[in-house]
The first five atom37 places (N, CA, C, CB, O) and aatype in JSON, in Angstrom:
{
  "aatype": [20, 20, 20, 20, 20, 20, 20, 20, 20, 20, 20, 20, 20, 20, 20, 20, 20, 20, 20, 20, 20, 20, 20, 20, 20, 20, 20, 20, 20, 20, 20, 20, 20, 20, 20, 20, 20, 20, 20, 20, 20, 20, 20, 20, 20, 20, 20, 20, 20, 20, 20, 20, 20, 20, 20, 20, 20, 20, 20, 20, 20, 20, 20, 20, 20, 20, 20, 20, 20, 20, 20, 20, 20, 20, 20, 20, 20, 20, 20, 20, 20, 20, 20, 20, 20, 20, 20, 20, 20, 20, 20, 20, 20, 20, 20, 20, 20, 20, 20, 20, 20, 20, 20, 20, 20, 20, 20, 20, 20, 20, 20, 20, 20, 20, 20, 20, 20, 20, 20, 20, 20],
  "atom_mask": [
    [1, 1, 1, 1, 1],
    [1, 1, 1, 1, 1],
    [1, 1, 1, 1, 1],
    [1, 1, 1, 1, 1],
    [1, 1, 1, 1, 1],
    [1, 1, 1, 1, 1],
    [1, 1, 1, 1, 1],
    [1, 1, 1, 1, 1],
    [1, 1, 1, 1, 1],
    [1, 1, 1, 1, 1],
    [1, 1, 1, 1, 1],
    [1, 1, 1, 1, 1],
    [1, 1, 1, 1, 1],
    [1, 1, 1, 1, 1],
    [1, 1, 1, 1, 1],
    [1, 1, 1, 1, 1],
    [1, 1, 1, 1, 1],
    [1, 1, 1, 1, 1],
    [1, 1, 1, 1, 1],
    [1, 1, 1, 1, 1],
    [1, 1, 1, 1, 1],
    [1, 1, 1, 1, 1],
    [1, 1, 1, 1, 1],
    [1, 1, 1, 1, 1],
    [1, 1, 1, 1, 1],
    [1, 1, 1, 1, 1],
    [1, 1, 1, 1, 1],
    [1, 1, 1, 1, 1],
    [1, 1, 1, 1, 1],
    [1, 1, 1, 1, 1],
    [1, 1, 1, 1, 1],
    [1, 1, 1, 1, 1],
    [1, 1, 1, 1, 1],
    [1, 1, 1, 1, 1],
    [1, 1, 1, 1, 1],
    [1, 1, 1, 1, 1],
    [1, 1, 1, 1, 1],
    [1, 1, 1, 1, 1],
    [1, 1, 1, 1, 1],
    [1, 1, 1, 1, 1],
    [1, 1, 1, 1, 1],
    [1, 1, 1, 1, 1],
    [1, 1, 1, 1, 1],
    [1, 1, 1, 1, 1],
    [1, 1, 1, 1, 1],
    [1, 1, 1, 1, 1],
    [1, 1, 1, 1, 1],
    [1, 1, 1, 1, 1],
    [1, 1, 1, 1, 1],
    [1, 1, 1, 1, 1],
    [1, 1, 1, 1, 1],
    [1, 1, 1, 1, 1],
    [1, 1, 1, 1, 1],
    [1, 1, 1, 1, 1],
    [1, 1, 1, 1, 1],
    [1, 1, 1, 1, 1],
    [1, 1, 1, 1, 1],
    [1, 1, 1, 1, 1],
    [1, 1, 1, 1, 1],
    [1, 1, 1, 1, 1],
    [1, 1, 1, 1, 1],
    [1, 1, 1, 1, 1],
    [1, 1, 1, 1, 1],
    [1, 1, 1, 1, 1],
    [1, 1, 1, 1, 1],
    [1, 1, 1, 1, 1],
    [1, 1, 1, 1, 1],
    [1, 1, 1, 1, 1],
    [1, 1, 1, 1, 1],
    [1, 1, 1, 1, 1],
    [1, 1, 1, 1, 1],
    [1, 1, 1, 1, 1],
    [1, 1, 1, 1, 1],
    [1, 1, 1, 1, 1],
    [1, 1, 1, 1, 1],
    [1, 1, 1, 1, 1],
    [1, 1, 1, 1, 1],
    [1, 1, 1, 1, 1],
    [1, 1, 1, 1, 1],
    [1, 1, 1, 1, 1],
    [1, 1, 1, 1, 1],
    [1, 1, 1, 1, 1],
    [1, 1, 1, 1, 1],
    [1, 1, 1, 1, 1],
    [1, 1, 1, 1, 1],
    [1, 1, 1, 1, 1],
    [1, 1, 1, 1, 1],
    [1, 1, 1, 1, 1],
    [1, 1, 1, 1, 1],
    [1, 1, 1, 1, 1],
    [1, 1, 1, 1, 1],
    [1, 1, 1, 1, 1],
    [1, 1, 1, 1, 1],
    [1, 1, 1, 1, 1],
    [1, 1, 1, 1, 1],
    [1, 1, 1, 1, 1],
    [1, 1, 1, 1, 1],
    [1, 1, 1, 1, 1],
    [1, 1, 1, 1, 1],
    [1, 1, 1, 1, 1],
    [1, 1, 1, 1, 1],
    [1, 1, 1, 1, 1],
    [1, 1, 1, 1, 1],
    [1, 1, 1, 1, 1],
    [1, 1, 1, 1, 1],
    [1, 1, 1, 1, 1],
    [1, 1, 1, 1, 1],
    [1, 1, 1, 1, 1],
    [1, 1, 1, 1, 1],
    [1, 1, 1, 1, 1],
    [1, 1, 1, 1, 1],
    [1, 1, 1, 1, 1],
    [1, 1, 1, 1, 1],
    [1, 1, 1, 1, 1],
    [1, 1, 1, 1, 1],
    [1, 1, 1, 1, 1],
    [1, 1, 1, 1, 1],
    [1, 1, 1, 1, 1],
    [1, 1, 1, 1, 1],
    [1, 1, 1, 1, 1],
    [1, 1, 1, 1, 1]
  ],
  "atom_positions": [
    [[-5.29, 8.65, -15.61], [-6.18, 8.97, -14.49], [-6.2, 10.48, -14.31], [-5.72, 8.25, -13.18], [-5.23, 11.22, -14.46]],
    [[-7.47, 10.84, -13.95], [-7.37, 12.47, -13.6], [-7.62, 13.13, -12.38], [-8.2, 13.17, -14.33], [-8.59, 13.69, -11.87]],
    [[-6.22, 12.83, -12.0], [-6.01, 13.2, -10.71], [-6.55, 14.4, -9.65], [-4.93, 13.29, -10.81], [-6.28, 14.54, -8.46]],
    [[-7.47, 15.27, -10.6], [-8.23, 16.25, -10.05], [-9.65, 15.83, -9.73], [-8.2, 17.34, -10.89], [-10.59, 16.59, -9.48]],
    [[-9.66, 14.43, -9.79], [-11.03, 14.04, -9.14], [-10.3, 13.37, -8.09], [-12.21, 13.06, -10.04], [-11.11, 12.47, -7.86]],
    [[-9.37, 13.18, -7.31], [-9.23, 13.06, -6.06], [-9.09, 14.56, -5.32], [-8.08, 12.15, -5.88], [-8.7, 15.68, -5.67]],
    [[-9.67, 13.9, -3.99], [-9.92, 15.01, -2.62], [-8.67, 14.9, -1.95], [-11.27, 14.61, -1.41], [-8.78, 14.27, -0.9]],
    [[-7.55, 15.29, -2.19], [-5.94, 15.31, -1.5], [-6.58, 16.09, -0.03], [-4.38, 16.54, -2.65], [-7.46, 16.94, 0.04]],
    [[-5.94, 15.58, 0.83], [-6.37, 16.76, 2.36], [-5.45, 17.49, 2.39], [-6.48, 16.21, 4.03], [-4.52, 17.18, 1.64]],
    [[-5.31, 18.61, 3.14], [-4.48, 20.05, 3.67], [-2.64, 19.71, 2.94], [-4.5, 20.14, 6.08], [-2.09, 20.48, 2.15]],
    [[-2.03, 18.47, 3.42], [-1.11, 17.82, 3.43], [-0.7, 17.21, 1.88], [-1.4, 16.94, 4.44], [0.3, 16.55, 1.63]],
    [[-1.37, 17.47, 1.28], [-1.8, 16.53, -0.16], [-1.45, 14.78, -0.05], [-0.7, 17.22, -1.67], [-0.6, 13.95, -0.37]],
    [[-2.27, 14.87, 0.38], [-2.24, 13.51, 0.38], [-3.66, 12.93, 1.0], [-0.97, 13.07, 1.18], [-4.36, 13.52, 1.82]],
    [[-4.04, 10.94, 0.07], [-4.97, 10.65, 0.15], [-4.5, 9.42, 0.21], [-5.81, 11.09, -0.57], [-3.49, 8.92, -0.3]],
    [[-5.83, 8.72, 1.28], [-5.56, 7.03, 2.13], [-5.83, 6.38, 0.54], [-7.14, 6.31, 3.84], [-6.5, 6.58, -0.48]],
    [[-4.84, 5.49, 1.08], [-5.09, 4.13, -0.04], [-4.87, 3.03, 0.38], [-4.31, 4.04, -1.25], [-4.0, 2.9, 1.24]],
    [[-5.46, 2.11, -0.02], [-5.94, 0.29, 0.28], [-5.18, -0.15, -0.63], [-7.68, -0.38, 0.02], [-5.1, 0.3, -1.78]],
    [[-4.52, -1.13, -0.13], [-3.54, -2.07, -1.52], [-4.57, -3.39, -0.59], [-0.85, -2.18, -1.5], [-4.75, -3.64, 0.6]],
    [[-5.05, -3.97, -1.9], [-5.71, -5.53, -1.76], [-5.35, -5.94, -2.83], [-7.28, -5.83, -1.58], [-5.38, -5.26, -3.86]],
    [[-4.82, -7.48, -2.72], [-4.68, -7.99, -3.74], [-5.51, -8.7, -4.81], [-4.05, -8.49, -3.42], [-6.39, -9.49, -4.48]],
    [[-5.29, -8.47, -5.89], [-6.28, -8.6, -7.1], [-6.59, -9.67, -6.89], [-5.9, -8.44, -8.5], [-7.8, -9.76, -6.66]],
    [[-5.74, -11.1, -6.84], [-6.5, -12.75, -6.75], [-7.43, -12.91, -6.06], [-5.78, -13.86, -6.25], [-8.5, -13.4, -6.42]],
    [[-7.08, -12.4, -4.67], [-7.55, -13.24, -3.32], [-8.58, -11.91, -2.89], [-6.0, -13.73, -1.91], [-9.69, -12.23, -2.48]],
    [[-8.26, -10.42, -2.98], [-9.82, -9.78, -2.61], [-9.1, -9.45, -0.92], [-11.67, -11.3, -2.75], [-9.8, -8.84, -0.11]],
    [[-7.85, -9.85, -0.57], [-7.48, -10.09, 0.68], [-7.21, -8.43, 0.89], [-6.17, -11.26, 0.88], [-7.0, -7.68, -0.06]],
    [[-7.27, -7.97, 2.31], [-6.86, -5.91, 2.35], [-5.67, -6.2, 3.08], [-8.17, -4.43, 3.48], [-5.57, -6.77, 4.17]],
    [[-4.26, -5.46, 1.92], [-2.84, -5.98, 2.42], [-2.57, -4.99, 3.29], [-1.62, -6.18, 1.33], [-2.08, -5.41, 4.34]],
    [[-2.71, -3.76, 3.24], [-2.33, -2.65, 3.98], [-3.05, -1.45, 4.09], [-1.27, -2.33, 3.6], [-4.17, -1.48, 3.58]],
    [[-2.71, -0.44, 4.6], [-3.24, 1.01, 4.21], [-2.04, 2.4, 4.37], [-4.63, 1.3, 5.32], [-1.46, 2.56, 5.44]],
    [[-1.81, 3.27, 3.23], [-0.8, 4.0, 3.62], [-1.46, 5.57, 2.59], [0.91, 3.12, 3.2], [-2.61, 5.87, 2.28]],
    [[-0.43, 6.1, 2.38], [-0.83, 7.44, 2.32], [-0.32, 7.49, 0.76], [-0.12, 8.56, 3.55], [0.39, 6.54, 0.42]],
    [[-0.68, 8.8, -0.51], [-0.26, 8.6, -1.61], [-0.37, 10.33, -1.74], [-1.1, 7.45, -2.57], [-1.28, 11.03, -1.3]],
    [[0.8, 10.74, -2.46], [0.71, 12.25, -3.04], [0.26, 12.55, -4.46], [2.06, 12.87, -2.98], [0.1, 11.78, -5.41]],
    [[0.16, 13.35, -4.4], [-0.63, 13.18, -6.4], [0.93, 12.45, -7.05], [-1.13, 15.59, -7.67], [0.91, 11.83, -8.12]],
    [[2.29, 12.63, -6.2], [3.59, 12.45, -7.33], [3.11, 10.61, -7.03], [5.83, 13.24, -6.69], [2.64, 10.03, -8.02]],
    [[3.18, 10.16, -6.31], [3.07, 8.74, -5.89], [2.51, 8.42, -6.15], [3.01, 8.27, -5.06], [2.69, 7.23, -5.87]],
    [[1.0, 8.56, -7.01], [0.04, 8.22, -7.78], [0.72, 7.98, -9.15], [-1.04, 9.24, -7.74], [0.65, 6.92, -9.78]],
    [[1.45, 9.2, -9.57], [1.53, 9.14, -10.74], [2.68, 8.19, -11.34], [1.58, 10.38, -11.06], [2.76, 7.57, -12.4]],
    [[3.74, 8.35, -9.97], [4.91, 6.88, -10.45], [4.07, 5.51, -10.48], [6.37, 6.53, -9.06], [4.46, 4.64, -11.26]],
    [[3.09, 5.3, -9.78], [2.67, 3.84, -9.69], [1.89, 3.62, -11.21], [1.54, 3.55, -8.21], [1.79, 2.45, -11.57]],
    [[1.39, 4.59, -12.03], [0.64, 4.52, -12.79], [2.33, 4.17, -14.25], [-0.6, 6.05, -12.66], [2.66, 3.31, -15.06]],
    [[2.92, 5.69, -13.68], [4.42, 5.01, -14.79], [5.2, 4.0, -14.65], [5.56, 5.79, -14.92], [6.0, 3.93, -15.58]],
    [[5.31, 3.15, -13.83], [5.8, 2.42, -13.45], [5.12, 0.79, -13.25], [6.18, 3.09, -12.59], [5.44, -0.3, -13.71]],
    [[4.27, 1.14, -12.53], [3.42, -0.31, -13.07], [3.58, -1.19, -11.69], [4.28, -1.29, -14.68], [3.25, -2.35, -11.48]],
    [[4.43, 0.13, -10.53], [4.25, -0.92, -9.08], [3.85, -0.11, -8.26], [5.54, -1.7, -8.37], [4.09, 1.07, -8.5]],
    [[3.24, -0.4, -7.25], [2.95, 0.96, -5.85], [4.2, 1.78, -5.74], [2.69, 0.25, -3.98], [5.4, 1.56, -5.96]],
    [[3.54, 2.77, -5.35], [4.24, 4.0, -4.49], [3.03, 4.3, -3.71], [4.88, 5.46, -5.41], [1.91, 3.83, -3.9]],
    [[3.55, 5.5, -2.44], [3.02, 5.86, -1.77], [3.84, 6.85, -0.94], [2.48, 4.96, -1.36], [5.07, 6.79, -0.93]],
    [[3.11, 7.83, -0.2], [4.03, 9.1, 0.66], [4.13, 8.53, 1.87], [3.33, 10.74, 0.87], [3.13, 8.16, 2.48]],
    [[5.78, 8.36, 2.5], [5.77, 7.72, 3.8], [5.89, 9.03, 4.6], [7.0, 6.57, 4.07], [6.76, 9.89, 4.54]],
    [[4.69, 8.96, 5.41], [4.02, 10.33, 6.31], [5.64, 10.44, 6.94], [2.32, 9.96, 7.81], [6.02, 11.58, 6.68]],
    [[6.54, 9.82, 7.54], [7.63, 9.67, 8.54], [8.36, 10.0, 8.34], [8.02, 8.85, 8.95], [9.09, 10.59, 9.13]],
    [[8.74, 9.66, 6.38], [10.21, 10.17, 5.79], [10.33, 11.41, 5.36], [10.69, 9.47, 4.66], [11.33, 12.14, 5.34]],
    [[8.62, 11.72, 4.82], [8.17, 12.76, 4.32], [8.74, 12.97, 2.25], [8.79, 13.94, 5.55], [9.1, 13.84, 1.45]],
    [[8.5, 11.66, 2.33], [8.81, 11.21, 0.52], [8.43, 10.17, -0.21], [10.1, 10.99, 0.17], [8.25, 9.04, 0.24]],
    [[8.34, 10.41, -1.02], [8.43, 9.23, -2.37], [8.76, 7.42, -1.5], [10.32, 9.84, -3.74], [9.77, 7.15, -0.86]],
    [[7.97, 6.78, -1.67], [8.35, 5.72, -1.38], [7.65, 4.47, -1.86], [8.45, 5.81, -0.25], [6.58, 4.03, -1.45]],
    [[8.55, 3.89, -2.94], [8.19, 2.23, -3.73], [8.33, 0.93, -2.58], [9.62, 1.82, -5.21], [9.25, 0.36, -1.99]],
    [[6.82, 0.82, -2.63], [6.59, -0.01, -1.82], [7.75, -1.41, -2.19], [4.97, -0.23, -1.9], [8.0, -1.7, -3.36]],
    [[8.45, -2.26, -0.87], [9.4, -3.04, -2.18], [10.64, -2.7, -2.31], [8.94, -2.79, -3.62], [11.41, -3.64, -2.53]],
    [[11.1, -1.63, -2.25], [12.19, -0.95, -3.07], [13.08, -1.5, -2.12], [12.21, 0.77, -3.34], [14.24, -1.49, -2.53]],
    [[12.91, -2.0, -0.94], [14.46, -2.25, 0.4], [14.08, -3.71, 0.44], [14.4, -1.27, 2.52], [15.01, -4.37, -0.02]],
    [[12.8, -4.64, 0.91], [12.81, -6.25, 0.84], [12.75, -6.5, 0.05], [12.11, -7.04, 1.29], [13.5, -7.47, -0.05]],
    [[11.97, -6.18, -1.5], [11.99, -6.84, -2.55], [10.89, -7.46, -2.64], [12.94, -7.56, -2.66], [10.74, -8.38, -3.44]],
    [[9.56, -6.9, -1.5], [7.87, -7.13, -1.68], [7.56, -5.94, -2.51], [6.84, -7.12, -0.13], [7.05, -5.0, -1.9]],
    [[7.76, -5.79, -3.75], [6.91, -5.2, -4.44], [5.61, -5.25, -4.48], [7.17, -5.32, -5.28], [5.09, -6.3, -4.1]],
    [[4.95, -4.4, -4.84], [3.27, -4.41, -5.15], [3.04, -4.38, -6.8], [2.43, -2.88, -4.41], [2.73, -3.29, -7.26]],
    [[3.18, -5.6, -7.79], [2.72, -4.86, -8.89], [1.0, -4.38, -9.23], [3.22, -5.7, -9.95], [-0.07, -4.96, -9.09]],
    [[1.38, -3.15, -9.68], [0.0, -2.07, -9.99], [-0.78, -3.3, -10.73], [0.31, -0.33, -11.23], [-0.09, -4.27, -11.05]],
    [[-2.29, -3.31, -11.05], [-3.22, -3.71, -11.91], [-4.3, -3.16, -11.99], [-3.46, -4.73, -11.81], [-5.12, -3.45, -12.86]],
    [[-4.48, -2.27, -11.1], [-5.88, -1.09, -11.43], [-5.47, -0.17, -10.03], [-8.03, -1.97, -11.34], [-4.67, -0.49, -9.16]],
    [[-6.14, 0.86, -10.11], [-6.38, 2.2, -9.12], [-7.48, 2.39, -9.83], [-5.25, 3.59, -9.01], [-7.69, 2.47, -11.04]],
    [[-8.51, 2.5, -8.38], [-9.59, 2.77, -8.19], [-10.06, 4.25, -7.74], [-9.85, 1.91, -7.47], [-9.21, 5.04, -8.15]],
    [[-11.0, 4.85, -7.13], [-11.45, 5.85, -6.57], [-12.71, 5.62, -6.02], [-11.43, 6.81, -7.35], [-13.44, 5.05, -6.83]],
    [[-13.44, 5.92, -4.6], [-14.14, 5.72, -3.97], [-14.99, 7.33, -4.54], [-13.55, 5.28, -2.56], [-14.43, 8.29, -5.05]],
    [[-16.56, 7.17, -4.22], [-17.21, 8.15, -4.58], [-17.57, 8.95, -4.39], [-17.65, 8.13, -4.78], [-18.62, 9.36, -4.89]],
    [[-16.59, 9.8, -3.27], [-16.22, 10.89, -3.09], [-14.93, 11.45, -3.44], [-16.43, 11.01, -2.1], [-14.68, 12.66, -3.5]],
    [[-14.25, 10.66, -3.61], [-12.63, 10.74, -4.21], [-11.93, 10.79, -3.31], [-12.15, 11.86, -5.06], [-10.83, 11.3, -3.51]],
    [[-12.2, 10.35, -2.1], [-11.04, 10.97, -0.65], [-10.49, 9.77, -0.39], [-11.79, 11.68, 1.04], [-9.76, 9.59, 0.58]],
    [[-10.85, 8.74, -1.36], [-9.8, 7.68, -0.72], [-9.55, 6.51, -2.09], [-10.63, 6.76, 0.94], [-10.43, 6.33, -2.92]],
    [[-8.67, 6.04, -2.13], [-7.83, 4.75, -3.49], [-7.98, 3.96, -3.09], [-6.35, 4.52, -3.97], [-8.29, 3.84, -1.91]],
    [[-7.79, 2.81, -4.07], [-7.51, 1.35, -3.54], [-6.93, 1.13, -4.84], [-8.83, 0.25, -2.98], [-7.44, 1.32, -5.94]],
    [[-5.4, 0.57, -4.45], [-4.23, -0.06, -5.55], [-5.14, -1.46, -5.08], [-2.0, 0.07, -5.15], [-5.57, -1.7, -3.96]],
    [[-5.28, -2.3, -6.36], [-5.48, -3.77, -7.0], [-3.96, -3.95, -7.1], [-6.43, -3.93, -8.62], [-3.25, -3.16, -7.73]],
    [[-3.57, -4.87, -6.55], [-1.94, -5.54, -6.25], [-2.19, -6.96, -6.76], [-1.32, -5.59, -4.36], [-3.13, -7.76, -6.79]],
    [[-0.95, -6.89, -7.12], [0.12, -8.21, -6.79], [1.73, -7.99, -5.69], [0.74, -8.7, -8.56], [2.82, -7.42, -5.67]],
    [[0.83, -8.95, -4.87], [1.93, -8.69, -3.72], [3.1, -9.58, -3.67], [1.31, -8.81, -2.36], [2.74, -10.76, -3.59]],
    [[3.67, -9.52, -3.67], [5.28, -10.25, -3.39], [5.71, -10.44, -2.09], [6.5, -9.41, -3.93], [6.34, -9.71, -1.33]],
    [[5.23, -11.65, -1.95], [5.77, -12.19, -0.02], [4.75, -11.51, 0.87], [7.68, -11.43, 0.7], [3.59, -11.89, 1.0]],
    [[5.13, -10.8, 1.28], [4.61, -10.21, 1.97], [4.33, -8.55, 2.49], [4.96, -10.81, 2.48], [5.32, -7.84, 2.67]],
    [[2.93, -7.98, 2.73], [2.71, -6.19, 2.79], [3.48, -5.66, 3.99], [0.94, -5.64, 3.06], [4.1, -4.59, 3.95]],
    [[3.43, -6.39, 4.99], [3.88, -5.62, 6.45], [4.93, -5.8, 6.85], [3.23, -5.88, 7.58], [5.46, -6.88, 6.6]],
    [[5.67, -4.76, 7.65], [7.22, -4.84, 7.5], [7.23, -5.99, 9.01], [8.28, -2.9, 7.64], [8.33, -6.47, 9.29]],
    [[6.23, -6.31, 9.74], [5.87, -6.94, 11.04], [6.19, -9.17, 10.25], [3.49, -6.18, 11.62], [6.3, -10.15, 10.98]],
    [[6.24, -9.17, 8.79], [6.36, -10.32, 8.78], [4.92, -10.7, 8.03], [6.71, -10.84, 10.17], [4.85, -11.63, 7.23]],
    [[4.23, -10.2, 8.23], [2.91, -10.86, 8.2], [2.5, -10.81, 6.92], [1.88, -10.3, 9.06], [2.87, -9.68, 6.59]],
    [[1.89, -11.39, 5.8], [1.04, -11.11, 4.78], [0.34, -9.65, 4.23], [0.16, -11.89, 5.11], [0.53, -8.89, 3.27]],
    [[-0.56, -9.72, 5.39], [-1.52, -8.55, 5.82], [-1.05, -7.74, 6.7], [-2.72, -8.93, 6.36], [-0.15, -8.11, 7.46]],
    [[-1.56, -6.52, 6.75], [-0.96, -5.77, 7.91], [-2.33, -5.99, 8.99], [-0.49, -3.9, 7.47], [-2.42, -5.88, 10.22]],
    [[-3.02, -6.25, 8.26], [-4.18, -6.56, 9.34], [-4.7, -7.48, 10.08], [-5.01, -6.42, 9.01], [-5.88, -7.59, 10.42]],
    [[-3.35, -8.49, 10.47], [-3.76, -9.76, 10.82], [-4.16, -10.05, 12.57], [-2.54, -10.67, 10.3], [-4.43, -11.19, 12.94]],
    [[-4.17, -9.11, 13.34], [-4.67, -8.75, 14.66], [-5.99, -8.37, 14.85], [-4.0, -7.79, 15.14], [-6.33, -7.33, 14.28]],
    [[-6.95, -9.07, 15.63], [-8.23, -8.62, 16.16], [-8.46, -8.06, 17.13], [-8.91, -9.32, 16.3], [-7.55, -8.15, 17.96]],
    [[-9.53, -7.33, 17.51], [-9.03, -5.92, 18.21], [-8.89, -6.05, 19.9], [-10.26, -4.61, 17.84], [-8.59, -5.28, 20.82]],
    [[-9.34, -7.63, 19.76], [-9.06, -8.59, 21.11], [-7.73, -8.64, 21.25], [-9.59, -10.13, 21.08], [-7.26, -8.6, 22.39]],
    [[-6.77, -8.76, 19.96], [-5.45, -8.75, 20.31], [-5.0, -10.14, 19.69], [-5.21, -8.55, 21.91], [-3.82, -10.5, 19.72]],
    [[-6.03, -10.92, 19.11], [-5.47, -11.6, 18.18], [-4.59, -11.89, 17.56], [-5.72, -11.54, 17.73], [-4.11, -10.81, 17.21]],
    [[-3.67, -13.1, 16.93], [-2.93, -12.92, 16.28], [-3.58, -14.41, 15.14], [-1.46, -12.75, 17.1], [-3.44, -15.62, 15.33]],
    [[-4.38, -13.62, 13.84], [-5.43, -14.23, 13.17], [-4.47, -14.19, 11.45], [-7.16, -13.17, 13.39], [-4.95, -14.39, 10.34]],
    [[-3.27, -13.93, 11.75], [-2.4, -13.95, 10.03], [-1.68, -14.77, 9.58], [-1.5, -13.02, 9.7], [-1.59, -15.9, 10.06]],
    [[-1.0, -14.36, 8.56], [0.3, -15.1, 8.16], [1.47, -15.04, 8.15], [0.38, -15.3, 7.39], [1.8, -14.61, 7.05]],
    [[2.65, -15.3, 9.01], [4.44, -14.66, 8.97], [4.75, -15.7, 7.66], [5.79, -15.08, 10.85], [4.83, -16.93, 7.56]],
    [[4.87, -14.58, 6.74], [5.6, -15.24, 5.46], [7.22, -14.61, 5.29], [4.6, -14.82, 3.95], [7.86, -14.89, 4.28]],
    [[7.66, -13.92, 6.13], [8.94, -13.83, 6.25], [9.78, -13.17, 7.89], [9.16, -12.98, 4.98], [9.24, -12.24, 8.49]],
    [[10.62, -13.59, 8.22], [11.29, -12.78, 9.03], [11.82, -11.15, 8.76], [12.3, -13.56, 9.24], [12.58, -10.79, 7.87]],
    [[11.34, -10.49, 9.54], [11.48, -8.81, 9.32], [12.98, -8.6, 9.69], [10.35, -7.74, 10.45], [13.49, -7.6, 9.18]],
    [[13.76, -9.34, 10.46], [15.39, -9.18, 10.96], [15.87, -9.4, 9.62], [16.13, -10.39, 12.21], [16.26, -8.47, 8.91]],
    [[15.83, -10.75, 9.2], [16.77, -11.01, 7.9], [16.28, -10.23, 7.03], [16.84, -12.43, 7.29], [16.45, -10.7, 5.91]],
    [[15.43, -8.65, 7.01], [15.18, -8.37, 5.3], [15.01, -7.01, 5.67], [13.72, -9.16, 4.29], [14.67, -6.25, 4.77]],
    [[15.22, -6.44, 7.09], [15.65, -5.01, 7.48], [16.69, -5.04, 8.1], [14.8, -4.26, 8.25], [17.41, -4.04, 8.13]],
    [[17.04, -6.22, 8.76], [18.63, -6.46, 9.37], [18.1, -6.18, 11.03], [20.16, -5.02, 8.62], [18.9, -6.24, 11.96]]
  ]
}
């Protein structure tokens, strides 16, 4: 991939969509540095820049929901990705499948495919 056709902002860094390849479903949204691009591409699972820790971070790497990689995309301006996943259990550290399983009514429209206590403590 040639990472100079993405639009990184001030911060270097650019939004990315992990949806999963089967289902077409949108698991999350988080942030990616050109380095976090480039492990997911060597590696063959997400990464992404956690704005909070201010680093490197394999999606996966502490519950054991990996994302395996199957395409990275680019939108047509380049300011934003979308990782094609395979998700493992579950994207959101909230339990849920999706991180997007709330409507803006306040919904609760998802799936708890795991407890967040037993797998952050």
């Amino acid at each position: 991939m040639d990472l100079s056709r993405l639009a990184f902002d001030a911060d270097g860094l650019v939004p990315v969509v992990a949806q999963d390849v089967d289902t077409g479903q949108v698991l999350m949204l988080a942030y990616a540095s050109a380095a976090a691009i480039e492990a997911s591409l060597e590696t063959g699972y997400a990464h992404y820049h956690s704005r909070s820790r201010g680093a490197l971070w394999e999606k996966g790497a502490t519950s054991g929901h990996r994302q395996e990689l199957y395409d990275v995309r680019i939108d047509c301006d380049g300011d934003a990705v979308l990782y094609l996943v395979e998700q493992a259990v579950g994207a959101c550290h909230t339990g849920h499948r999706s991180c997007f399983y709330r409507t803006l009514e306040g919904a609760d429209v998802g799936t708890v495919v795991f407890d967040p206590d037993e797998v952050y403590g």
